[in-house]
N, CA, C and O atoms as a CHARMM CRD file, in Angstrom:
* protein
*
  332
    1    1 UNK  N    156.80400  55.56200 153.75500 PROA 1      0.00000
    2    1 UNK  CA   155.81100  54.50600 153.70000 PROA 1      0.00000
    3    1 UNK  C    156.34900  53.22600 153.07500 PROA 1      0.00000
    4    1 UNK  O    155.93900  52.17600 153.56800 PROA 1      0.00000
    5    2 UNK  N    157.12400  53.16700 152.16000 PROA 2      0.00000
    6    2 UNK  CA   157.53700  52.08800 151.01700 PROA 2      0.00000
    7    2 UNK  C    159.10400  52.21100 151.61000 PROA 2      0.00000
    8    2 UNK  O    159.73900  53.16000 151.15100 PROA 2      0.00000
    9    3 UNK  N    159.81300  51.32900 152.60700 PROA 3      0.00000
   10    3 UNK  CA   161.49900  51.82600 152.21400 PROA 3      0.00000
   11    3 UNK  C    161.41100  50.04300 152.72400 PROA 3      0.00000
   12    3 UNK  O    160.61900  49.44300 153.45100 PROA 3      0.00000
   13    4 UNK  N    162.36100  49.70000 152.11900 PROA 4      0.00000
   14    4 UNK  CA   162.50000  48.69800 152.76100 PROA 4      0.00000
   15    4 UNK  C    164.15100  48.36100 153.63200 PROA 4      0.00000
   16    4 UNK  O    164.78200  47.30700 153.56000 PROA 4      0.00000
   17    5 UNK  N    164.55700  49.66100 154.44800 PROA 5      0.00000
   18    5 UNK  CA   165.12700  48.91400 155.27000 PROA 5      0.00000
   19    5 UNK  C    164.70000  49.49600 156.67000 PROA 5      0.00000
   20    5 UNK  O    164.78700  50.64100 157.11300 PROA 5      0.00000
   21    6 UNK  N    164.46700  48.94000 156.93300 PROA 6      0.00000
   22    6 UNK  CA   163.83400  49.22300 158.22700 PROA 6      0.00000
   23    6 UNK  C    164.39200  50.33300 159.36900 PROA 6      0.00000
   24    6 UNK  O    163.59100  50.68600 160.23400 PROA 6      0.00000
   25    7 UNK  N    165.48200  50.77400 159.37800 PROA 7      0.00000
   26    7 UNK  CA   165.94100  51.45000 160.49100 PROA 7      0.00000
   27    7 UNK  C    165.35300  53.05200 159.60000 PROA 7      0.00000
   28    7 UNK  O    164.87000  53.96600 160.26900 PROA 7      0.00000
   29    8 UNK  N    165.47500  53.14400 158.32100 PROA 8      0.00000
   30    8 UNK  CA   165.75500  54.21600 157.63600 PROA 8      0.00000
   31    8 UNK  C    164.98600  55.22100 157.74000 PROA 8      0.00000
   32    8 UNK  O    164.04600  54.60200 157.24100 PROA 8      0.00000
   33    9 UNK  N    164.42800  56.49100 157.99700 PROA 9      0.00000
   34    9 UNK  CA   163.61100  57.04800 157.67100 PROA 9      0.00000
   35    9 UNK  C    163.31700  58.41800 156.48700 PROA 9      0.00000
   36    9 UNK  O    164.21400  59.25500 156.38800 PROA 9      0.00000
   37   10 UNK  N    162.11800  58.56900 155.68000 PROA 10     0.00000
   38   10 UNK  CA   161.89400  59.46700 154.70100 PROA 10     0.00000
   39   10 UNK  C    161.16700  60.31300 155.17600 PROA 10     0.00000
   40   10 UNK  O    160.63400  60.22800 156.28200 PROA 10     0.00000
   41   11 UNK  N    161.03300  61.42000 154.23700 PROA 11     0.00000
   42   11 UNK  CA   160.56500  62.39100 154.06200 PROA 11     0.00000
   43   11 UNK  C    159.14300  62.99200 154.58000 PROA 11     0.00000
   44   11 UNK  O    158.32500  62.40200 153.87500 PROA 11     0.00000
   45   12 UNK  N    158.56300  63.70000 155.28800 PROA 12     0.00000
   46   12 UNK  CA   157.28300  63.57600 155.24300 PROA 12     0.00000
   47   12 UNK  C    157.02900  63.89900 153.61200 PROA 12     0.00000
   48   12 UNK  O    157.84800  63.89200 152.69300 PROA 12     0.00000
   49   13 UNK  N    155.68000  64.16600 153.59800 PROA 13     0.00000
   50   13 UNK  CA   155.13800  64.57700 152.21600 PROA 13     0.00000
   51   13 UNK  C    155.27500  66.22800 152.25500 PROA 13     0.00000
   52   13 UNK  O    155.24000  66.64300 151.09700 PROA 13     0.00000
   53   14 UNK  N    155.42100  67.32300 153.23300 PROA 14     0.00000
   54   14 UNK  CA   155.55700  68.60400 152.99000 PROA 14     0.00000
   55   14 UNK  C    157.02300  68.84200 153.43200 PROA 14     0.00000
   56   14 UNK  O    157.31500  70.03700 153.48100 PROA 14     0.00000
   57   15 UNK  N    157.96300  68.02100 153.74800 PROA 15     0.00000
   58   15 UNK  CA   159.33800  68.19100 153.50900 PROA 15     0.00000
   59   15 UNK  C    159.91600  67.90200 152.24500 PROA 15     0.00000
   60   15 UNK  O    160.94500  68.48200 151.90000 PROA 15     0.00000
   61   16 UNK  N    159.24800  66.89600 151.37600 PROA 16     0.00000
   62   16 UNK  CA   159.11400  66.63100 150.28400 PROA 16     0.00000
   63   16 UNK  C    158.53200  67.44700 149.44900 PROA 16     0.00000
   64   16 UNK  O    159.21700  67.53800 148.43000 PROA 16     0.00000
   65   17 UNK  N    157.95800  67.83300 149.42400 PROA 17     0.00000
   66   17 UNK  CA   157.63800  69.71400 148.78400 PROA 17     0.00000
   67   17 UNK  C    158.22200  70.48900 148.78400 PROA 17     0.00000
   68   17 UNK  O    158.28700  71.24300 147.81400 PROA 17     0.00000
   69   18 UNK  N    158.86500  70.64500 149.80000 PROA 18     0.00000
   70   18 UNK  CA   159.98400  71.78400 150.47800 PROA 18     0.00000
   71   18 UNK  C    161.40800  71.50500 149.46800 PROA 18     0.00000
   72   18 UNK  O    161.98100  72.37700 148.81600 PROA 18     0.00000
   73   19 UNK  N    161.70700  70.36100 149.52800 PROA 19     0.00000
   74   19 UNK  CA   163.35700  69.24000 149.19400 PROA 19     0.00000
   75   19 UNK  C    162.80300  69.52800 147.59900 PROA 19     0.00000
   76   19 UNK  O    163.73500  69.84400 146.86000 PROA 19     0.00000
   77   20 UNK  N    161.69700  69.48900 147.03900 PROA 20     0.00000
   78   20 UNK  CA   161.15300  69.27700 145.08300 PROA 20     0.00000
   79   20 UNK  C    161.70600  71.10100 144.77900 PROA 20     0.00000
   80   20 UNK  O    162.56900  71.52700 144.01100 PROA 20     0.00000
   81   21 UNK  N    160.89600  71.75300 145.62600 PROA 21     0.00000
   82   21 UNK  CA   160.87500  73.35700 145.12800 PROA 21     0.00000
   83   21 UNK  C    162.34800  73.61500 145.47800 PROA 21     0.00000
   84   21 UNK  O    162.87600  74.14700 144.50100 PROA 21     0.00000
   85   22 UNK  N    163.18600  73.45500 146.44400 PROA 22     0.00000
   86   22 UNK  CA   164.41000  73.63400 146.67600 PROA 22     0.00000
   87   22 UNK  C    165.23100  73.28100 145.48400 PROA 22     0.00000
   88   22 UNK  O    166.11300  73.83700 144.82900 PROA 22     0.00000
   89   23 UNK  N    164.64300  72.21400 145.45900 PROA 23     0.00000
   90   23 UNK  CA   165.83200  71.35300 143.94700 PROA 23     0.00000
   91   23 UNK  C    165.89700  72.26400 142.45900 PROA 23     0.00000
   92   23 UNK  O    166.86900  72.66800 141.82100 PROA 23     0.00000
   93   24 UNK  N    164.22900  72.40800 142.18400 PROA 24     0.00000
   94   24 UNK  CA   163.74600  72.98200 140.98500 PROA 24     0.00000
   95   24 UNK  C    164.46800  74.44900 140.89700 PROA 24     0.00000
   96   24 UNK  O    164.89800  74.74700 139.78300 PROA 24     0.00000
   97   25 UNK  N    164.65800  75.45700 142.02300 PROA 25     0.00000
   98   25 UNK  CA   165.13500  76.70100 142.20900 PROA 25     0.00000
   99   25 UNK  C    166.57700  76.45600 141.61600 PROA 25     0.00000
  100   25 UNK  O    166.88100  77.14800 140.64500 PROA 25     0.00000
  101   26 UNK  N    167.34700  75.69800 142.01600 PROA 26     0.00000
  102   26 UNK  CA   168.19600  75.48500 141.44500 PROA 26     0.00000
  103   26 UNK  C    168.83100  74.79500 140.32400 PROA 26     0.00000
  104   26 UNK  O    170.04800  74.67800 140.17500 PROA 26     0.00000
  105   27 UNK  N    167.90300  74.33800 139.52900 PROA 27     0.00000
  106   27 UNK  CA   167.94200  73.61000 138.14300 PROA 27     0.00000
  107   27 UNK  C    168.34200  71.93700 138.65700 PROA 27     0.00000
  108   27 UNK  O    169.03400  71.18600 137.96900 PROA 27     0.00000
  109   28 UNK  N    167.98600  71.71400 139.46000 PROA 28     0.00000
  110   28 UNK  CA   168.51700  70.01100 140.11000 PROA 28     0.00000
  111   28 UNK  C    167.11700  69.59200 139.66400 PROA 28     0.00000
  112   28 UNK  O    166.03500  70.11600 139.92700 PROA 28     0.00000
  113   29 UNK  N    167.46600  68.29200 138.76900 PROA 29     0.00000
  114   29 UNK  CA   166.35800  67.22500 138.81000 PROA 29     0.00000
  115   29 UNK  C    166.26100  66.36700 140.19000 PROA 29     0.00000
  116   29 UNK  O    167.16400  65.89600 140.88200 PROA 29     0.00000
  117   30 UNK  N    164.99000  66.33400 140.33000 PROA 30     0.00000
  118   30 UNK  CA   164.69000  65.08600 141.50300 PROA 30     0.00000
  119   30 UNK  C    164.09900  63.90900 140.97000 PROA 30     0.00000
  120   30 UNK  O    163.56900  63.69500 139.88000 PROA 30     0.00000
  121   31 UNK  N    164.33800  63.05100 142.15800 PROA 31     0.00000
  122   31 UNK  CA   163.54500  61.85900 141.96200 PROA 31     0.00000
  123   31 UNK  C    163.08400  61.39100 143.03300 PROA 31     0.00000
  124   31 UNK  O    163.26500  61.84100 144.16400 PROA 31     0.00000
  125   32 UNK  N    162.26900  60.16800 142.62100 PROA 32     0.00000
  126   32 UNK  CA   161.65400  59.79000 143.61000 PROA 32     0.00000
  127   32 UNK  C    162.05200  58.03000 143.43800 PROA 32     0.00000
  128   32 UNK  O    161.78900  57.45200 142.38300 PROA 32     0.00000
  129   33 UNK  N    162.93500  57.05000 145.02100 PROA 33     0.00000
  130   33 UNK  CA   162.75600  55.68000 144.77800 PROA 33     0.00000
  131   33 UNK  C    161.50600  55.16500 145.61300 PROA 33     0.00000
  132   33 UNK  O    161.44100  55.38700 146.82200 PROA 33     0.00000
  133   34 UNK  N    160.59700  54.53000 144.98800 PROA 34     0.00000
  134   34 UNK  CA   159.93800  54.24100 145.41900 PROA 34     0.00000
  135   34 UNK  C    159.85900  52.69700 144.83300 PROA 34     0.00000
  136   34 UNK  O    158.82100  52.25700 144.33800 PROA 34     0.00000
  137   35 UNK  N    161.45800  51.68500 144.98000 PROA 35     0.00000
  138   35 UNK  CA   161.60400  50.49100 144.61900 PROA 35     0.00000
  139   35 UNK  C    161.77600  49.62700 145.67700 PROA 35     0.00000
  140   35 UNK  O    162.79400  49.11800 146.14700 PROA 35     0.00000
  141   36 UNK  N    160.39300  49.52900 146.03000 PROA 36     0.00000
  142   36 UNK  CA   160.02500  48.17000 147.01400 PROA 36     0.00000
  143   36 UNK  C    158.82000  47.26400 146.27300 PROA 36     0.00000
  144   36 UNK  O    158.12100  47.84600 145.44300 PROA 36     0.00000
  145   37 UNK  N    158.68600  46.50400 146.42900 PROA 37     0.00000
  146   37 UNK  CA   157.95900  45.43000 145.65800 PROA 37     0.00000
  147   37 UNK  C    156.43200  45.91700 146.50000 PROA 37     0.00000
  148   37 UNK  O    156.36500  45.69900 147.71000 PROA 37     0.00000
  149   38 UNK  N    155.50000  46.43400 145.93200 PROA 38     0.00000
  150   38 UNK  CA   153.85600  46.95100 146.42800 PROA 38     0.00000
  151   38 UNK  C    153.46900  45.52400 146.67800 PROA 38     0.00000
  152   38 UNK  O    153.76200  44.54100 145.99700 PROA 38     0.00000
  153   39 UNK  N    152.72100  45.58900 147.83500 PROA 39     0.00000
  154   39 UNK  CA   151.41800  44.40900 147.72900 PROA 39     0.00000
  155   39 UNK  C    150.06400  44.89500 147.38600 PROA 39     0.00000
  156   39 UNK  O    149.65600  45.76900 148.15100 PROA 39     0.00000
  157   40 UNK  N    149.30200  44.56700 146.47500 PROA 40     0.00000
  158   40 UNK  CA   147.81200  44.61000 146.17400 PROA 40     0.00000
  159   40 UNK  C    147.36800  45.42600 147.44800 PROA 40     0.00000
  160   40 UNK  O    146.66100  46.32000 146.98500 PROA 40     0.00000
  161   41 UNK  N    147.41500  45.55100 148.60900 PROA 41     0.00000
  162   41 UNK  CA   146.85200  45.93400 149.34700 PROA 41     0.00000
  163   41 UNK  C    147.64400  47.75300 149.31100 PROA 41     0.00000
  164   41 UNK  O    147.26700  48.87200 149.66100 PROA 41     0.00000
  165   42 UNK  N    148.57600  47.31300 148.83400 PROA 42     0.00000
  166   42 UNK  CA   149.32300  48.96600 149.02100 PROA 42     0.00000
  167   42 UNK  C    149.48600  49.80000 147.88600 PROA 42     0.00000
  168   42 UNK  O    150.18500  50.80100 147.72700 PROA 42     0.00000
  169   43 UNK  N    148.66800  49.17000 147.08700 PROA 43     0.00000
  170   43 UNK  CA   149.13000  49.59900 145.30600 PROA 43     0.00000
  171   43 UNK  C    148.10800  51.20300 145.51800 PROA 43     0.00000
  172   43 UNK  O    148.47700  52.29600 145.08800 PROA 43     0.00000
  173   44 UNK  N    147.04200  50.99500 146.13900 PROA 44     0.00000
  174   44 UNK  CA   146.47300  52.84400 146.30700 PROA 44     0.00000
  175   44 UNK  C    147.40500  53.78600 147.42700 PROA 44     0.00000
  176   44 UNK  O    147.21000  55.00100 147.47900 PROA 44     0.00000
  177   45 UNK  N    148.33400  53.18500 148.23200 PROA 45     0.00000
  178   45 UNK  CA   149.02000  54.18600 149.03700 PROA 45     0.00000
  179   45 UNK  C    149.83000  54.59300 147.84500 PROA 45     0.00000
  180   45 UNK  O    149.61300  55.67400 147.29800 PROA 45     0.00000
  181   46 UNK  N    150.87600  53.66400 147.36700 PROA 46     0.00000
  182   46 UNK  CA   151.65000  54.08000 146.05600 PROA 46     0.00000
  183   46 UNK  C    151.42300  55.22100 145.17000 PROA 46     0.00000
  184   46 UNK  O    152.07100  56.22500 144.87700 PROA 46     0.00000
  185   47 UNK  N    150.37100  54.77000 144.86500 PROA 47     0.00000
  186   47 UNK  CA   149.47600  55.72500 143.66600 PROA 47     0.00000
  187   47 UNK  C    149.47100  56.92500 144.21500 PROA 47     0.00000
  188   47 UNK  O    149.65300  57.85800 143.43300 PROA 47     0.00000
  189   48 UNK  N    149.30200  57.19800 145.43100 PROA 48     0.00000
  190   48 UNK  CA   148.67100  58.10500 146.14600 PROA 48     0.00000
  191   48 UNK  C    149.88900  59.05600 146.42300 PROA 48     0.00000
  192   48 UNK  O    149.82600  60.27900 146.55100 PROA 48     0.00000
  193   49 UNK  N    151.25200  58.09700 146.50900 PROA 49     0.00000
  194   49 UNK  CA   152.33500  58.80600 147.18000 PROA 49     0.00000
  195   49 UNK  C    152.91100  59.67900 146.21400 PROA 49     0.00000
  196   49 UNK  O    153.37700  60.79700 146.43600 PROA 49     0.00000
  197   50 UNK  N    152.79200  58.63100 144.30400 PROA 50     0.00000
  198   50 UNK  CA   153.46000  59.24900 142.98300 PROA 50     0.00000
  199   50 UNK  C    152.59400  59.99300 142.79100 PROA 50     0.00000
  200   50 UNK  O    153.09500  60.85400 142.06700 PROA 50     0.00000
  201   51 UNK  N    151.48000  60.26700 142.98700 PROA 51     0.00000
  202   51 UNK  CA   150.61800  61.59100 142.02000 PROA 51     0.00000
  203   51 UNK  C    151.30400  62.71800 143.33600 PROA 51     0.00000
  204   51 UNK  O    151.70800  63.80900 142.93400 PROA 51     0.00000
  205   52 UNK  N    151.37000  62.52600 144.28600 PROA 52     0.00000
  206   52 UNK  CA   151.35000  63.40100 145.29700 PROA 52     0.00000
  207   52 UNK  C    153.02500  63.92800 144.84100 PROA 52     0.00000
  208   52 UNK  O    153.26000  65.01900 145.36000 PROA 52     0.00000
  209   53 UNK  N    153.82100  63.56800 144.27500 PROA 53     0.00000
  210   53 UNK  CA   155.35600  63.44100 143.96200 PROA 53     0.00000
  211   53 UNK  C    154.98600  64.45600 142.74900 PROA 53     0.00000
  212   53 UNK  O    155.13200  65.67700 142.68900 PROA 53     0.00000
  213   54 UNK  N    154.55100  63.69900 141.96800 PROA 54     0.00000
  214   54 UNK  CA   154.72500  64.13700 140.60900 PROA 54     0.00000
  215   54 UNK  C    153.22500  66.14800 140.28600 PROA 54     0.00000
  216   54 UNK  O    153.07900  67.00900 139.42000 PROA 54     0.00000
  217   55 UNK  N    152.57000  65.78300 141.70300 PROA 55     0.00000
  218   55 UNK  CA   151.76600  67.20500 141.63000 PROA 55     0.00000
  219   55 UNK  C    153.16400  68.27500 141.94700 PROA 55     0.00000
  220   55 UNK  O    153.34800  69.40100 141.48500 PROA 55     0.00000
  221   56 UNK  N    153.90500  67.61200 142.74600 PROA 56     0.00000
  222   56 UNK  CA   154.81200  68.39300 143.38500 PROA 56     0.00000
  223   56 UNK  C    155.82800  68.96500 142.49300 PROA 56     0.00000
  224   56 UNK  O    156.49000  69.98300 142.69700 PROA 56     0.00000
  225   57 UNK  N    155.87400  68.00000 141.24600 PROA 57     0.00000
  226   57 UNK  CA   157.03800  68.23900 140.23300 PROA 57     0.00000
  227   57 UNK  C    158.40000  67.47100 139.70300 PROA 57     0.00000
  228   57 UNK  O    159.28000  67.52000 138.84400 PROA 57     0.00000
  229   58 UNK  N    157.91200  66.70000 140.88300 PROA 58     0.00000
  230   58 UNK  CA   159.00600  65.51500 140.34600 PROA 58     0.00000
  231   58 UNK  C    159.53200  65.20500 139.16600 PROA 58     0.00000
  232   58 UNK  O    158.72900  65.44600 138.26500 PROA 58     0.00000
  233   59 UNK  N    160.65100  64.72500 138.75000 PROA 59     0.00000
  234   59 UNK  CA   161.09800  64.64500 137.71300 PROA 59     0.00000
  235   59 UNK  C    160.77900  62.99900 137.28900 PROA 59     0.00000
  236   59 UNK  O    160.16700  62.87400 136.22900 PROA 59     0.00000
  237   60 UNK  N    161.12300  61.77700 137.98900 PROA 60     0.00000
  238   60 UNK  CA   161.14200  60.36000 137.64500 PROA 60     0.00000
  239   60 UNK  C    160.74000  59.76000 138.93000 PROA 60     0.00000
  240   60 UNK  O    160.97100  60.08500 140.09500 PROA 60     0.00000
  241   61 UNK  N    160.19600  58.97000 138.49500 PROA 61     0.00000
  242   61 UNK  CA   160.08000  57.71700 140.43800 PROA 61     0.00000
  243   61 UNK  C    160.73900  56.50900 139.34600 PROA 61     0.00000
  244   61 UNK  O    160.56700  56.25600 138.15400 PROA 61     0.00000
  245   62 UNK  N    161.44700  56.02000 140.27800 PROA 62     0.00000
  246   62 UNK  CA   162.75500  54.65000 140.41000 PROA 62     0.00000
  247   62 UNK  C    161.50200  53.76100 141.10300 PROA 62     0.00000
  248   62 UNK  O    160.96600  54.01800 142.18100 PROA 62     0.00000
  249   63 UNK  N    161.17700  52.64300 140.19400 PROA 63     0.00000
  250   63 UNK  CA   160.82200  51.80300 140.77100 PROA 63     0.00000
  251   63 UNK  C    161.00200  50.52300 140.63500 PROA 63     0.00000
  252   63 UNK  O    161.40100  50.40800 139.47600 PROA 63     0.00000
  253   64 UNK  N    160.94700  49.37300 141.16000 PROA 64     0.00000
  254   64 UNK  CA   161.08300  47.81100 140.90500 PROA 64     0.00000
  255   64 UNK  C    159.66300  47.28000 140.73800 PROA 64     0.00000
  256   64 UNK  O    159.80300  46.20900 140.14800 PROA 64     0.00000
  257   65 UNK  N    158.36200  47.49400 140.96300 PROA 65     0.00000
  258   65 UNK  CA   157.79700  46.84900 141.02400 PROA 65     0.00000
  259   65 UNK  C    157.01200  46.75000 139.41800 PROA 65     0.00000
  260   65 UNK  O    156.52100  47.87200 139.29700 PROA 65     0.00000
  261   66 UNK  N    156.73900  46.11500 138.41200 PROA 66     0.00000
  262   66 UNK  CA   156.10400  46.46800 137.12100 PROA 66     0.00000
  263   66 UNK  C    154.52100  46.58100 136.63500 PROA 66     0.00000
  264   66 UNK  O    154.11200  46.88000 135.51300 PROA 66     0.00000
  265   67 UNK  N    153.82600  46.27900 137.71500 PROA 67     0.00000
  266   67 UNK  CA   152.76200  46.50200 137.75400 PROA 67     0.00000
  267   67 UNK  C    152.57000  48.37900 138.42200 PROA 67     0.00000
  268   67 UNK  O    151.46600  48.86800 138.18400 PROA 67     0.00000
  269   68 UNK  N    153.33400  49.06800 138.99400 PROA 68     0.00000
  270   68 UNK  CA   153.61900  50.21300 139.47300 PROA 68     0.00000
  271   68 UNK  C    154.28900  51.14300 138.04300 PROA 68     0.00000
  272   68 UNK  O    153.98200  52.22800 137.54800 PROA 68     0.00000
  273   69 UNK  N    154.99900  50.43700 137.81700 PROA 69     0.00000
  274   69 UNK  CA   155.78100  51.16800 136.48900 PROA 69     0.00000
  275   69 UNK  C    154.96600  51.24200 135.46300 PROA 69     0.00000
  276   69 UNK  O    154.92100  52.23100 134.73100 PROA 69     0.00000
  277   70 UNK  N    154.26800  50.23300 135.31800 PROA 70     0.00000
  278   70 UNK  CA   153.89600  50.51700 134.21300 PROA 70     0.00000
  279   70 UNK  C    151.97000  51.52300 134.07700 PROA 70     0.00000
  280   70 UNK  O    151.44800  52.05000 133.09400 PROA 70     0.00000
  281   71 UNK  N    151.57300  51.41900 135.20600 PROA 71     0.00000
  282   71 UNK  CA   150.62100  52.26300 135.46100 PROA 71     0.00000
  283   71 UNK  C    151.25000  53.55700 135.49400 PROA 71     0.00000
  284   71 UNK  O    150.71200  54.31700 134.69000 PROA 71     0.00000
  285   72 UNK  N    152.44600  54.21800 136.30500 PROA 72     0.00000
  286   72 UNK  CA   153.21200  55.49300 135.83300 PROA 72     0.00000
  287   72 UNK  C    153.29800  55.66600 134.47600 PROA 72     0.00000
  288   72 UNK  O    152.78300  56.74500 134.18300 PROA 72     0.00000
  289   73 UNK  N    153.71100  55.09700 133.53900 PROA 73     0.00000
  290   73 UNK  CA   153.92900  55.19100 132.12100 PROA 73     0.00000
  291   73 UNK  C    152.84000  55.89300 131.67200 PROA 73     0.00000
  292   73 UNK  O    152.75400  57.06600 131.30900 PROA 73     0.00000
  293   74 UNK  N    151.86800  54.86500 131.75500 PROA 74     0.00000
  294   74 UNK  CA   150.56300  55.16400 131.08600 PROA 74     0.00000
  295   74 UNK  C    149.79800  56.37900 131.52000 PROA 74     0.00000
  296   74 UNK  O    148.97300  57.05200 130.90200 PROA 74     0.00000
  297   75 UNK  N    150.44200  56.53100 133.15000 PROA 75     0.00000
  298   75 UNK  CA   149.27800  57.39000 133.79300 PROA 75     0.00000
  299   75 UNK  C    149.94100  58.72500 134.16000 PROA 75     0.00000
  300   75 UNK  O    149.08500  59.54100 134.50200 PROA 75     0.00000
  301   76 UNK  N    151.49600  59.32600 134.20800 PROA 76     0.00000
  302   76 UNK  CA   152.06300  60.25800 134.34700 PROA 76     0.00000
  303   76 UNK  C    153.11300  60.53100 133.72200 PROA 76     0.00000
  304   76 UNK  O    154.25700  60.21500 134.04900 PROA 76     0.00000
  305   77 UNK  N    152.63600  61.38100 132.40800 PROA 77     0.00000
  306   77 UNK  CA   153.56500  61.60200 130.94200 PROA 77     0.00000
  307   77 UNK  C    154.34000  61.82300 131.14500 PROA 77     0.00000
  308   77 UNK  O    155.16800  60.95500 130.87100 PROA 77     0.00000
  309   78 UNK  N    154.84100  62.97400 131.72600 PROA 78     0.00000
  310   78 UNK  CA   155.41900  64.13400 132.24300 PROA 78     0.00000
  311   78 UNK  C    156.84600  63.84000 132.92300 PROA 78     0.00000
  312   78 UNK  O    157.74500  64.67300 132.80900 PROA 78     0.00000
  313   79 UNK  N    157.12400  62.12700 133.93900 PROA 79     0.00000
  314   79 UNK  CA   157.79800  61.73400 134.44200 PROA 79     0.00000
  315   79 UNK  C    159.02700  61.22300 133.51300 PROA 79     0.00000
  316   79 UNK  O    158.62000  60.81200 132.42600 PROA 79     0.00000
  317   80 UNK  N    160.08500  61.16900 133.64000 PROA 80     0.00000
  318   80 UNK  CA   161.17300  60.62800 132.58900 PROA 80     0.00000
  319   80 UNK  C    160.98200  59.20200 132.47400 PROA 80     0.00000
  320   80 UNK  O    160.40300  58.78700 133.47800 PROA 80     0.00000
  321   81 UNK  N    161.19700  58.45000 131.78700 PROA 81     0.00000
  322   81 UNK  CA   161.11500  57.07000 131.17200 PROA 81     0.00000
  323   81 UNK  C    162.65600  56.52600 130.89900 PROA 81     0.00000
  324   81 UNK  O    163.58000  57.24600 130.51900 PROA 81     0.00000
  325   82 UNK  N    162.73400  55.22400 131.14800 PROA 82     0.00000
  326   82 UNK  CA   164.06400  54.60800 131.15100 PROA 82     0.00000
  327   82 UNK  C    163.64000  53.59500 131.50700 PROA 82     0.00000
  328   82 UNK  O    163.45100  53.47700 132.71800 PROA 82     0.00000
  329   83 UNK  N    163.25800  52.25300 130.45100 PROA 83     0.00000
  330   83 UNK  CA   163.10700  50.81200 131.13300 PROA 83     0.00000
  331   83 UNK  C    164.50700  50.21700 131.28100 PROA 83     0.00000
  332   83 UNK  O    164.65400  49.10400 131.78400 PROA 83     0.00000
């Protein structure tokens, strides 16, 4: 949903489940980049994509945008921190 180069493609969201539990079995931290600059209009897909990440187990989401980061901070403890 969020990549910004255009040819590229990600994950669905239950291959991304699949790729989190795969990782975790084997003691691999994951992450998640989700560093594209949100527009106001996309800030609930976002939200929607990191809770959906972080239900899954995610370890950190990589992001650029600071209005995004900093709602993670506040809003999903659990994620690693590194400004």
């Amino acid at each position: 949903m969020f990549n910004a180069r255009a040819s590229a493609t990600n994950f669905e969201l239950s291959t991304l489940e699949k790729a989190i539990d795969y990782a975790k079995l084997r003691g691999v931290k994951t992450h998640l980049t989700l560093n594209t600059l949100i527009k106001n209009n996309e800030f609930e897909q976002a939200l929607d994509l990191a809770n959906k990440a972080y239900s899954y187990g995610i370890d950190a989401i990589i992001v650029q945008d600071l209005g995004l980061a900093r709602y993670l901070i506040k809003n999903f403890p659990r994620l690693s921190s590194t400004c």
